[in-house]
Backbone as CSV, one residue per row, in Angstrom:
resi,resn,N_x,N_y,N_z,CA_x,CA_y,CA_z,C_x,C_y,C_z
1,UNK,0.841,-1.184,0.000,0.000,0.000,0.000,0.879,1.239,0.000
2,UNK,0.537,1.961,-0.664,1.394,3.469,-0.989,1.497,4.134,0.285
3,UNK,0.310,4.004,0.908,-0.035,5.001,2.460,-1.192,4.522,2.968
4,UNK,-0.483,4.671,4.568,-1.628,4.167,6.051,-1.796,5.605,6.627
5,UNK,-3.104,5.357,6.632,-3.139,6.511,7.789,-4.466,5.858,8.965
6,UNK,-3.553,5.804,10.190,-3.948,5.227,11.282,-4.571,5.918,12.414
7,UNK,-5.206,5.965,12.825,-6.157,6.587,14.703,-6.287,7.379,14.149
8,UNK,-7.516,7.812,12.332,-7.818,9.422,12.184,-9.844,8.863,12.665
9,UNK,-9.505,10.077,13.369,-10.898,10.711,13.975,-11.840,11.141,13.048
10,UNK,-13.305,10.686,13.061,-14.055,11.087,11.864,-14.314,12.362,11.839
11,UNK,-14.466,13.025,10.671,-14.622,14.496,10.672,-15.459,14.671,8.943
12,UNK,-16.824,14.549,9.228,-17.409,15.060,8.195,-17.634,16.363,7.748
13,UNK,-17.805,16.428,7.034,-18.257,18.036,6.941,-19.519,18.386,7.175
14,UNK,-20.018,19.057,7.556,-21.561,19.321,7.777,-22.610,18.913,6.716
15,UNK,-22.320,19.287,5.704,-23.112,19.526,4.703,-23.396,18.235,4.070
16,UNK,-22.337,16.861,4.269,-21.832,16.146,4.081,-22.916,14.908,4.603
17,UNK,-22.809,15.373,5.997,-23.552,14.367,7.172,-24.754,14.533,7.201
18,UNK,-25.240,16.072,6.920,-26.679,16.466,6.517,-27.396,15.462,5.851
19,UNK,-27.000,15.542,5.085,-27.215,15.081,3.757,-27.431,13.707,3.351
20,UNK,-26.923,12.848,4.150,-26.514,11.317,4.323,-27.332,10.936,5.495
21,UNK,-27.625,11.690,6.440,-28.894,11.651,7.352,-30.647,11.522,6.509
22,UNK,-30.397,12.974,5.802,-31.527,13.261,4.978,-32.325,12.319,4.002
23,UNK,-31.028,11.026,3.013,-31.366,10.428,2.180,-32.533,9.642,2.820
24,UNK,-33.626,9.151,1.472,-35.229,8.399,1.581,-34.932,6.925,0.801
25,UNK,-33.823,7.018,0.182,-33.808,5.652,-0.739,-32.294,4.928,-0.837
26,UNK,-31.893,3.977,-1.235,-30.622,3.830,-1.590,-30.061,4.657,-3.232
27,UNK,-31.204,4.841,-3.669,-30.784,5.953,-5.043,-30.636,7.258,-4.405
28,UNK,-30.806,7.524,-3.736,-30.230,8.729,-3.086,-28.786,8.508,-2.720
29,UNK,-28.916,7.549,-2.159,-27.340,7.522,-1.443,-26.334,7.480,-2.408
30,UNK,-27.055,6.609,-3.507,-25.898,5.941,-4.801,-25.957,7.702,-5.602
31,UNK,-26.568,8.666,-5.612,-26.843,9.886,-5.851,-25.722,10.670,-5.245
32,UNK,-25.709,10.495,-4.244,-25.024,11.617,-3.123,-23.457,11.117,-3.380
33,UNK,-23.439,9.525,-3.481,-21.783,9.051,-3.593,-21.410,9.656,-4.802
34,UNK,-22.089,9.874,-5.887,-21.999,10.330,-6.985,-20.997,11.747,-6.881
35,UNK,-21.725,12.825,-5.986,-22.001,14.004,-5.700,-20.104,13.805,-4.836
36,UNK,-19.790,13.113,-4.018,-18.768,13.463,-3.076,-17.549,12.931,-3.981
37,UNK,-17.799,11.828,-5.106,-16.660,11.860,-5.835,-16.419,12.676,-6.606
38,UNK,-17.402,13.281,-7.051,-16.852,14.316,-7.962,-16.625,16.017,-7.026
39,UNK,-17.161,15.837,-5.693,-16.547,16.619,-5.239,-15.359,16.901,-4.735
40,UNK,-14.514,15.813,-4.728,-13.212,15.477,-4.413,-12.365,15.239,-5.444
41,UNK,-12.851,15.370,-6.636,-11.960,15.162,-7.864,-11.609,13.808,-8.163
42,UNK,-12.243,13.035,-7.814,-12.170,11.389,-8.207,-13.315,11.092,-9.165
43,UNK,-13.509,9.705,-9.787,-13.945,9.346,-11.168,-15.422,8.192,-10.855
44,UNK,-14.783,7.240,-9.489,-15.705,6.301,-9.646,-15.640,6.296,-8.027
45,UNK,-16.613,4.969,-7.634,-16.649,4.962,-5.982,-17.878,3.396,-5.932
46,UNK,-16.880,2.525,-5.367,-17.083,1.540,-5.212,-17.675,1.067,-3.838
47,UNK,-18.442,0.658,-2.983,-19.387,0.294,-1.641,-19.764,-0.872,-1.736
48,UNK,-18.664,-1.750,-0.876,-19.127,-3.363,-1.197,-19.068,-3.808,0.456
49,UNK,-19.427,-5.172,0.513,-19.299,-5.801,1.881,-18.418,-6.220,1.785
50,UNK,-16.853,-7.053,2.721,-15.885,-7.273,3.185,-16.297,-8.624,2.171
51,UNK,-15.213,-9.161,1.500,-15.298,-10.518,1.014,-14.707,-11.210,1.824
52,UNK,-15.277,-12.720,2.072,-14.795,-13.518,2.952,-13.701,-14.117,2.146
53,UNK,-12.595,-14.801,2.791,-12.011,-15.820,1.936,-12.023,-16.735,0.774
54,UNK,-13.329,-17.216,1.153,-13.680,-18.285,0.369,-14.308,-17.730,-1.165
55,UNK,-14.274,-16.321,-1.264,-15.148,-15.874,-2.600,-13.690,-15.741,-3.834
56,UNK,-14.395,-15.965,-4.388,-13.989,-16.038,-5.941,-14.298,-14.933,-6.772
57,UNK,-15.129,-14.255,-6.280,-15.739,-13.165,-7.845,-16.024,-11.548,-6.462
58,UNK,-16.129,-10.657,-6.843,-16.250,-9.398,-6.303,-17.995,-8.380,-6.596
59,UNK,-18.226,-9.202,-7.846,-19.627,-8.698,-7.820,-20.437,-9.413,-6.722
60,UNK,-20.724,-10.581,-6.474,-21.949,-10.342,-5.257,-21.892,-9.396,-4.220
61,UNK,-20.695,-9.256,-3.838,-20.159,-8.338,-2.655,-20.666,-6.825,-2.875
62,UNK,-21.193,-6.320,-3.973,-21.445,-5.248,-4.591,-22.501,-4.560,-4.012
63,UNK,-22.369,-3.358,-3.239,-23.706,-2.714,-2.547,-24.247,-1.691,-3.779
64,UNK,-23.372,-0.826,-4.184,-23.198,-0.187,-5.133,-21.833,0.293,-5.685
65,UNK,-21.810,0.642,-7.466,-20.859,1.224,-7.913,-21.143,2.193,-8.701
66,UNK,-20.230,2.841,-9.291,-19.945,3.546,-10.584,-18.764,2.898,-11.168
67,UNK,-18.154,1.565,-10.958,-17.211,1.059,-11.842,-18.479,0.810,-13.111
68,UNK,-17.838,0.249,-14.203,-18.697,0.095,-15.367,-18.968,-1.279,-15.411
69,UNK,-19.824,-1.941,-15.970,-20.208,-3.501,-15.827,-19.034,-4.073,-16.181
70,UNK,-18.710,-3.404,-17.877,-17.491,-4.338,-18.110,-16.453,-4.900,-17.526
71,UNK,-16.017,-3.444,-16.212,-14.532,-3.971,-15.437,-15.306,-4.783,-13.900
72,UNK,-16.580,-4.682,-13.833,-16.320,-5.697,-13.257,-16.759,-7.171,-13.823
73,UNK,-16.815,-7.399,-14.856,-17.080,-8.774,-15.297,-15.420,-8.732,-15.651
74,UNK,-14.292,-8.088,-15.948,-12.968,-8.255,-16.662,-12.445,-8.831,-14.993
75,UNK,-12.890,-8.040,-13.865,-11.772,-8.332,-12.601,-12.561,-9.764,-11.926
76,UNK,-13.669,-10.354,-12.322,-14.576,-11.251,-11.925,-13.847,-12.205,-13.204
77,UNK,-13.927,-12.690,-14.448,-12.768,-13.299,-15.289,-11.920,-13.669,-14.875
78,UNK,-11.240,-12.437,-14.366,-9.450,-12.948,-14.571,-9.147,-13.237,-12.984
79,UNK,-10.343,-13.043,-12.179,-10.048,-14.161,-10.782,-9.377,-13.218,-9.658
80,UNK,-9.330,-12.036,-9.748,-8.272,-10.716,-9.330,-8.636,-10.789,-7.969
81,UNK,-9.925,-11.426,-7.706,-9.869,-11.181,-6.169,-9.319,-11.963,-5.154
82,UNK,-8.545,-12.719,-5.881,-7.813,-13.971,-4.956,-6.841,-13.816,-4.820
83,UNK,-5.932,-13.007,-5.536,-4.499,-12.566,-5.141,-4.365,-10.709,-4.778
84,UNK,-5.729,-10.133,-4.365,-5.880,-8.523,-4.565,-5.229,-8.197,-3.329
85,UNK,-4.078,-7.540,-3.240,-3.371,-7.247,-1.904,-4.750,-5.868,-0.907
86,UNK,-5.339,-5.546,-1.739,-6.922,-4.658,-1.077,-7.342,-5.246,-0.483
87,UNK,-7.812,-6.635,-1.408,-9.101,-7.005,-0.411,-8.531,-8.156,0.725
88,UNK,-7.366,-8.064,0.568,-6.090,-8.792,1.971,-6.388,-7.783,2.664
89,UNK,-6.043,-7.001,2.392,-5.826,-5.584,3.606,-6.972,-5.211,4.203
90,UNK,-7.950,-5.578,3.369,-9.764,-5.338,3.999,-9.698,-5.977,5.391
91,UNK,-9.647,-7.124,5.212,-9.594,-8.253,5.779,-8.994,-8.273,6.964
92,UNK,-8.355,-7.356,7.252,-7.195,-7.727,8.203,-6.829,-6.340,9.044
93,UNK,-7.405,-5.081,8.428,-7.301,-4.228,9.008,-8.585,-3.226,8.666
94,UNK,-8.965,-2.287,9.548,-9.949,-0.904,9.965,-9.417,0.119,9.488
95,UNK,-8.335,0.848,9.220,-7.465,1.509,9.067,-7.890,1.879,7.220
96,UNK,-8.255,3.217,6.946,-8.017,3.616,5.247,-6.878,3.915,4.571
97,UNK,-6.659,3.545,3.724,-4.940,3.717,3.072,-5.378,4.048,1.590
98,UNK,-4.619,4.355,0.968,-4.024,4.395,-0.675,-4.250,3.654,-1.379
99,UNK,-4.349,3.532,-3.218,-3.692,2.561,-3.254,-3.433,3.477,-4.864
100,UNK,-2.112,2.618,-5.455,-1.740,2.836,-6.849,-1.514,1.918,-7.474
101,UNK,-2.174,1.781,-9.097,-2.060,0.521,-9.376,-0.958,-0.476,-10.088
102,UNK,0.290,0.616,-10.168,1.183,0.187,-9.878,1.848,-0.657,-9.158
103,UNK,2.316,0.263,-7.915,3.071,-0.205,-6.850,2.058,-1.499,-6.195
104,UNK,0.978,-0.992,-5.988,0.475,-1.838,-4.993,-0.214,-3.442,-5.428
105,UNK,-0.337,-3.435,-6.933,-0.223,-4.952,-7.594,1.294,-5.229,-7.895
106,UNK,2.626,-4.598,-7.267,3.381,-5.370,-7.776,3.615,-6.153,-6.288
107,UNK,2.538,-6.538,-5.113,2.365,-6.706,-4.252,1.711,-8.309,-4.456
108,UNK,1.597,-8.574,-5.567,0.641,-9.419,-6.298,1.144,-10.921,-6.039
109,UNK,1.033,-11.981,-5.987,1.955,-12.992,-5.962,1.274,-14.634,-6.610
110,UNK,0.172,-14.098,-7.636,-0.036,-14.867,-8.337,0.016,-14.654,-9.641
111,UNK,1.163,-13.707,-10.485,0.963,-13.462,-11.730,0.463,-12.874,-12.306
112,UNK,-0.470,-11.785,-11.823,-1.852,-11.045,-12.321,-1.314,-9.777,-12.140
113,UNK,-0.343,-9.503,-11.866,-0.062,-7.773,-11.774,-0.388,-6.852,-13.090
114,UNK,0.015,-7.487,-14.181,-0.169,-6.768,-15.543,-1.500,-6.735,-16.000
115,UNK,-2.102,-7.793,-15.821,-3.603,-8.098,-15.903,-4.635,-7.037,-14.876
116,UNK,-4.128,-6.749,-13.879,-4.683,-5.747,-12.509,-4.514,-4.255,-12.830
117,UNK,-3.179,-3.585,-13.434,-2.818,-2.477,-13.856,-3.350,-2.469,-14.990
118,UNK,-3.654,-3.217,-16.252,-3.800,-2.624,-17.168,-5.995,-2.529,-17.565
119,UNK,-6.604,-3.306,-16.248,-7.725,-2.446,-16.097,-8.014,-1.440,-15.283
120,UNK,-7.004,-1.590,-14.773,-7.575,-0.013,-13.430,-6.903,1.093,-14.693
121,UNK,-6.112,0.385,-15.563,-6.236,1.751,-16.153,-6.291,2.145,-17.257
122,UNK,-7.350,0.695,-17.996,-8.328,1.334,-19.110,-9.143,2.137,-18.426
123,UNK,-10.062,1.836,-17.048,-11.203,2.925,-16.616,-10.978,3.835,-15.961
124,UNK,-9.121,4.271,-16.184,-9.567,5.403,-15.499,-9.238,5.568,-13.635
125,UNK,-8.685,4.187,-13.295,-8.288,4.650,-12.266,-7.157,3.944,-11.696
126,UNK,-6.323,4.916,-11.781,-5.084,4.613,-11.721,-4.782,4.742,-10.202
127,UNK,-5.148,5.320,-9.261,-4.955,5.732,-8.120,-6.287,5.673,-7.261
128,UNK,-6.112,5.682,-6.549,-7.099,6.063,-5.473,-7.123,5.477,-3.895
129,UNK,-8.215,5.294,-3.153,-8.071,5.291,-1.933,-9.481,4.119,-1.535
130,UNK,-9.335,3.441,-0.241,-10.528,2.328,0.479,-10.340,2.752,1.994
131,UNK,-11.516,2.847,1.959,-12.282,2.503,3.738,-12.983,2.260,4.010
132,UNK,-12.425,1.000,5.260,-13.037,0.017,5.669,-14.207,0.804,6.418
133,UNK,-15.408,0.169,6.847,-16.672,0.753,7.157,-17.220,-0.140,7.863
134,UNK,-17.967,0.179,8.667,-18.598,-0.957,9.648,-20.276,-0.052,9.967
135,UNK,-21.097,-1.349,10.299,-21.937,-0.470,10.865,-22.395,-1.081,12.327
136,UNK,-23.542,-0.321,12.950,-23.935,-1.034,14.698,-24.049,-2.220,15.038
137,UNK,-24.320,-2.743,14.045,-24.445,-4.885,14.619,-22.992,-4.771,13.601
138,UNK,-21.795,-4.768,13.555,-20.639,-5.021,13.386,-20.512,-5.148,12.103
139,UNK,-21.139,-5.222,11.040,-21.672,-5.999,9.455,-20.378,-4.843,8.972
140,UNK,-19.200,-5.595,8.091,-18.016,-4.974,7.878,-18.178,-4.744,6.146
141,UNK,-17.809,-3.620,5.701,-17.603,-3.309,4.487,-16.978,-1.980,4.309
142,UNK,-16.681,-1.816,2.667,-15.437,-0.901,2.436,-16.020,0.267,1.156
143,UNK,-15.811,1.265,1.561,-16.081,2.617,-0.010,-14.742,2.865,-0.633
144,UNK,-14.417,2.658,-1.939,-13.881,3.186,-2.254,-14.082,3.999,-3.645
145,UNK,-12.316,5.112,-3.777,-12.811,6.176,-4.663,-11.826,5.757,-5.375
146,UNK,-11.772,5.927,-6.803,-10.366,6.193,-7.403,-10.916,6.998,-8.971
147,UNK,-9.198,7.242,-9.017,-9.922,8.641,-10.249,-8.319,9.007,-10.643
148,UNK,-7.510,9.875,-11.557,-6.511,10.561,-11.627,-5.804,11.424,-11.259
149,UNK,-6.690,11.664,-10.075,-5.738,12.688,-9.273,-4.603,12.564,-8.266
150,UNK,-4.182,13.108,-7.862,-2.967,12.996,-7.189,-3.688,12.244,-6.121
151,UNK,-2.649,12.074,-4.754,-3.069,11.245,-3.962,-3.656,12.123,-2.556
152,UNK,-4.597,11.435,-2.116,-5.631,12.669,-1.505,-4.728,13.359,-0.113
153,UNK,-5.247,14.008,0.178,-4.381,14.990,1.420,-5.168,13.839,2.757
154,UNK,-4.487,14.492,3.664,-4.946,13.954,4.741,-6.329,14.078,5.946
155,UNK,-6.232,14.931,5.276,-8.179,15.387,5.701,-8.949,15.112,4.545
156,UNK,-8.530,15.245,3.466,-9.588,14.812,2.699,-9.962,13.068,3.492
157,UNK,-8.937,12.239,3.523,-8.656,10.691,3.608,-9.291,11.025,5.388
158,UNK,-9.381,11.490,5.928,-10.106,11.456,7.093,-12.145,11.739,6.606
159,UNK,-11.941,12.690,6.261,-13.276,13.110,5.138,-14.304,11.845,4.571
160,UNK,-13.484,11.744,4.366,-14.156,10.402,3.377,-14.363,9.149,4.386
161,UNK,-13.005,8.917,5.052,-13.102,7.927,6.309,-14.900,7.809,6.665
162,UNK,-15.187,8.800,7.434,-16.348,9.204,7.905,-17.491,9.029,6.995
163,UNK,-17.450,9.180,5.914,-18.597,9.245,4.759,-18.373,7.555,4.212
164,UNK,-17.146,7.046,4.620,-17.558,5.861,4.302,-18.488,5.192,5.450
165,UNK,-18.626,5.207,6.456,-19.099,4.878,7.467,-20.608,5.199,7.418
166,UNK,-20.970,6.130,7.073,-22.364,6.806,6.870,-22.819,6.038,5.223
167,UNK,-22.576,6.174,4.473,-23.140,5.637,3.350,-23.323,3.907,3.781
168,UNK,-22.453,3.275,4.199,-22.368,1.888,4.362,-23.384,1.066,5.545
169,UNK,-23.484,2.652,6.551,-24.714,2.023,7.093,-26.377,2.462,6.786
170,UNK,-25.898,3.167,6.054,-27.495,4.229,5.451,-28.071,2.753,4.294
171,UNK,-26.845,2.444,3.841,-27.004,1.351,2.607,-28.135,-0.095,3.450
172,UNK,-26.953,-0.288,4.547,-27.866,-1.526,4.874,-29.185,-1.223,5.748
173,UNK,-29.331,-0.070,6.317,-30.169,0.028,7.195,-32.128,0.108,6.021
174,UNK,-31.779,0.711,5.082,-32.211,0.237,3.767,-33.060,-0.680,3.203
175,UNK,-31.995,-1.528,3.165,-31.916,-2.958,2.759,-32.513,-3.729,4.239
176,UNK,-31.787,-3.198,5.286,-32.815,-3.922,6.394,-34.456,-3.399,6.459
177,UNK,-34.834,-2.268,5.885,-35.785,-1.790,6.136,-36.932,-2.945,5.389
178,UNK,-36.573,-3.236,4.016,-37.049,-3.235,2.890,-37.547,-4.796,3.190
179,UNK,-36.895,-5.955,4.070,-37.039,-6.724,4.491,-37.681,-6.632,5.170
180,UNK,-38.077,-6.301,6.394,-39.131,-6.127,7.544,-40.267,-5.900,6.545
181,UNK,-40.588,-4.961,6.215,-41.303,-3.894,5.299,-42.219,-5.579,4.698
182,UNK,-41.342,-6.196,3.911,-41.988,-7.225,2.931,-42.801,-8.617,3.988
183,UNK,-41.937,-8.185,5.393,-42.521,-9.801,5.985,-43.412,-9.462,6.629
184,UNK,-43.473,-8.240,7.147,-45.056,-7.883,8.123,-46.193,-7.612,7.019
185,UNK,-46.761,-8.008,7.769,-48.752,-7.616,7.207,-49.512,-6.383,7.390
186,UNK,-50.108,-5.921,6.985,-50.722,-4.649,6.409,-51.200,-4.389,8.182
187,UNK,-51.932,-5.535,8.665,-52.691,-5.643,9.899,-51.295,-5.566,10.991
188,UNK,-50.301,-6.015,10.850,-49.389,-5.878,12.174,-49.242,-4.684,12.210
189,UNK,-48.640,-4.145,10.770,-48.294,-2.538,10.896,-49.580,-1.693,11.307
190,UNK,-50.935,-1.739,10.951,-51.394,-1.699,11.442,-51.464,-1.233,12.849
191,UNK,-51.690,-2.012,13.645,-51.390,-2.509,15.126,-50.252,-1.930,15.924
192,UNK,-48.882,-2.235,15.078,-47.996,-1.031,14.951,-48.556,0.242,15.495
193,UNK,-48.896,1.368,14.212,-48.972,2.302,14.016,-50.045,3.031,15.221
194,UNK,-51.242,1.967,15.706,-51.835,2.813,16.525,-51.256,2.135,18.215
195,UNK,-50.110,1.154,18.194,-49.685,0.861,19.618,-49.007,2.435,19.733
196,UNK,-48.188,2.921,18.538,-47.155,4.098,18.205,-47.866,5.785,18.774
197,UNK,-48.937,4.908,18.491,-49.870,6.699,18.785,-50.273,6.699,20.612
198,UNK,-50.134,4.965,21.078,-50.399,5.232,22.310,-51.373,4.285,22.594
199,UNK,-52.254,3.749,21.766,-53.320,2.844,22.154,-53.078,1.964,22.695
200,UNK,-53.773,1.423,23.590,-53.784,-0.158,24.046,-54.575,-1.249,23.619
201,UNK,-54.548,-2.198,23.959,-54.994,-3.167,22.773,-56.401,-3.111,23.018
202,UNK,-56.972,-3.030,23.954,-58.692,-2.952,23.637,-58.878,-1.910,22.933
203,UNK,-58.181,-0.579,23.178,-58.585,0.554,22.328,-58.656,-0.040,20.734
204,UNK,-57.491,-0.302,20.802,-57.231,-1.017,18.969,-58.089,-2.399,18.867
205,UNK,-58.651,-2.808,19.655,-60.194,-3.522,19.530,-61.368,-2.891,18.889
206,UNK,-61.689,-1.726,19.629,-62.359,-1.190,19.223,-62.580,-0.534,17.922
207,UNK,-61.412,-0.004,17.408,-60.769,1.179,16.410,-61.059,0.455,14.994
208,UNK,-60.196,-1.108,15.596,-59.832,-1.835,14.089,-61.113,-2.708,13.902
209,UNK,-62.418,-2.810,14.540,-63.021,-3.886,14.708,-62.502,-5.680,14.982
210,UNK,-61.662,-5.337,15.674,-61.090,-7.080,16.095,-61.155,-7.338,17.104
211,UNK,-61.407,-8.688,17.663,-61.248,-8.909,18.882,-59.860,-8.463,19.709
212,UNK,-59.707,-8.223,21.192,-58.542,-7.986,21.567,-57.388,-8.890,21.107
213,UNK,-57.918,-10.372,21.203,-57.001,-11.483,21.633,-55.872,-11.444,20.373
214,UNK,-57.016,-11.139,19.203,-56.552,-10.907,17.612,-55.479,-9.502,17.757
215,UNK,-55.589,-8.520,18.290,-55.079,-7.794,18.260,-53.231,-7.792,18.700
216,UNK,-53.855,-8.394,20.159,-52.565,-9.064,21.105,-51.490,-9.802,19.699
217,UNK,-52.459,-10.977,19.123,-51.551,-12.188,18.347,-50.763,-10.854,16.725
218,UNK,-51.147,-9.979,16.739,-50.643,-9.060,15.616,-49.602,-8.707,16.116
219,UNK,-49.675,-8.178,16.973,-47.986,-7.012,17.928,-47.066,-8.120,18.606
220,UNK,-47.769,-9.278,19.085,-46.712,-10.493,19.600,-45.833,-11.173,18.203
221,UNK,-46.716,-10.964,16.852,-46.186,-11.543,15.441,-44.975,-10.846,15.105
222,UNK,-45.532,-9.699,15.036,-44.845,-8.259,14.530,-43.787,-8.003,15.073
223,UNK,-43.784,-8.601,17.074,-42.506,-8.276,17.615,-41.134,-9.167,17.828
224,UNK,-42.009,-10.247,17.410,-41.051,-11.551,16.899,-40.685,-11.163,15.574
225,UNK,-40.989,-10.716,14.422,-40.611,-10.493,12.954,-39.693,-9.420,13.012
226,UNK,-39.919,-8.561,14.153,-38.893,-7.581,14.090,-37.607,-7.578,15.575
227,UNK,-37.802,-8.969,16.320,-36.511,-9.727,16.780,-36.447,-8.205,18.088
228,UNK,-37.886,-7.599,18.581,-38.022,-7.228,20.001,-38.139,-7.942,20.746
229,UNK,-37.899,-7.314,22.053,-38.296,-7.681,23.735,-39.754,-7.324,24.001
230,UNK,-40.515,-6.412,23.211,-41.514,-6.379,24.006,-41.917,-5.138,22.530
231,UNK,-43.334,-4.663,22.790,-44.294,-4.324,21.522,-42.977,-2.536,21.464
232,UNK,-43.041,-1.693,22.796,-42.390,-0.696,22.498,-41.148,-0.839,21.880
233,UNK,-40.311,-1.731,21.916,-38.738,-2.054,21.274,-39.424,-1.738,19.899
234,UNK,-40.429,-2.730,19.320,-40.616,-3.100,18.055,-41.593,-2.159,17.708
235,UNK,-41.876,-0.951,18.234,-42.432,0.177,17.946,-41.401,1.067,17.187
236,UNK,-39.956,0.848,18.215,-38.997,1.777,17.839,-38.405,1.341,16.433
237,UNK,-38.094,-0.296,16.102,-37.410,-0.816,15.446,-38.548,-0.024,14.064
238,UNK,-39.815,-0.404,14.303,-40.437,-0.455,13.092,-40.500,0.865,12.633
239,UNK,-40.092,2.133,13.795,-40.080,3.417,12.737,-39.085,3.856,12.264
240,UNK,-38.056,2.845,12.452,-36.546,3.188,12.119,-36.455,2.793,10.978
241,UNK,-37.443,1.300,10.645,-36.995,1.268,9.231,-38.069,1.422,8.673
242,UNK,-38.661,2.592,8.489,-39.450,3.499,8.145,-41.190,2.917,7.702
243,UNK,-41.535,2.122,8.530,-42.761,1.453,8.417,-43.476,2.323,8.877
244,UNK,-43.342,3.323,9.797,-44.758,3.936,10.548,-44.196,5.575,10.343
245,UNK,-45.534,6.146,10.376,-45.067,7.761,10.098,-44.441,8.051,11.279
């Protein structure tokens, strides 16, 4: 790796974090990544989950990109992720670093160095930078940028640190939403929505025309589907991932 930079403190920019708070969709987010590479003078920006060992190919791992299909069906081909000194370094360290595609495939030790340099730089990216990203239940993954510019300053590489962290959990929290969302029933959320306003279950007897007992077996469903302790946990869970106004 060209450069480590170790114990940097996140430091977004305001406008930055706003903004990444604000997003409603994952096309927003894949929007906004758009927006910070080219605000930094980089080309593309890659957001994948940590590959385990055992993988062979780099597209499933894929949350989102702006690489182009082609390079990743060319680095999925030629097998690149099995000797990629990156996605070693993913693996093994928290820490964001550099990389050039030079120096850092001649790091290579299965033969593929020429094969590695000479697509990073048909598309264009000859240089650039990864950070590792994590989010609250520990779920590990990495953003990266690369593009032709020189190699980023050290606040920028703190900058981004931070924005990788925010996009990567905005991504899955998302994707967790979208799941809940599909396994509950119109009637739990339901049940949900007026436990949320305060009701108790005879009230929501009354309200929804159901018996209580029916009511009870909706929010006990609902709070098992959404892996609470009790109906208020899964009150909170369910407006987080945006089921209830």
């Amino acid at each position: 790796m060209t450069e480590q930079l170790v114990g940097m403190a996140p430091q977004t920019p305001p406008h930055w974090a706003r903004r990444f708070a604000e997003v409603g969709s994952e096309r927003e987010v894949s929007t906004l990544l758009s927006e910070v590479t080219k605000g930094y003078g980089l080309s593309r920006y890659l957001l994948i989950n940590v590959p385990d060992s055992a993988s062979t190919e780099i597209s499933p791992h894929v949350l989102m990109t702006t690489w182009p299909a082609e390079m990743l069906r060319g680095y999925d081909q030629a097998e690149l992720i099995l000797g990629s000194p990156v996605i070693h370094h993913l693996r093994r360290s928290t820490n964001p670093f550099t990389y050039d595609m030079i120096s850092t495939n001649s790091d290579r030790h299965d033969g593929k160095a020429q094969i590695a340099i000479r697509l990073f730089a048909q598309y264009g990216l000859p240089r650039g930078a990864y950070f590792p990203a994590h989010n609250p239940l520990g779920q590990r993954g990495a953003l990266a940028f690369g593009g032709n510019r020189s190699v980023l300053k050290h606040m920028e590489m703190a900058e981004l640190n931070a924005i990788a962290n925010l996009a990567f959990t905005r991504v899955l929290e998302f994707r967790s939403g979208a799941r809940v969302r599909a396994s509950l029933s119109r009637r739990e959320i339901e049940c949900l929505s007026w436990a949320s306003a305060g009701k108790t279950s005879a009230e929501m007897s009354e309200i929804l025309g159901l018996s209580e007992y029916t009511v009870n077996h909706y929010l006990n469903r609902a709070t098992r589907k959404l892996d609470a302790v009790n109906r208020v946990q899964a009150v909170a869970k369910a407006i987080r991932a945006g089921l209830l106004n």
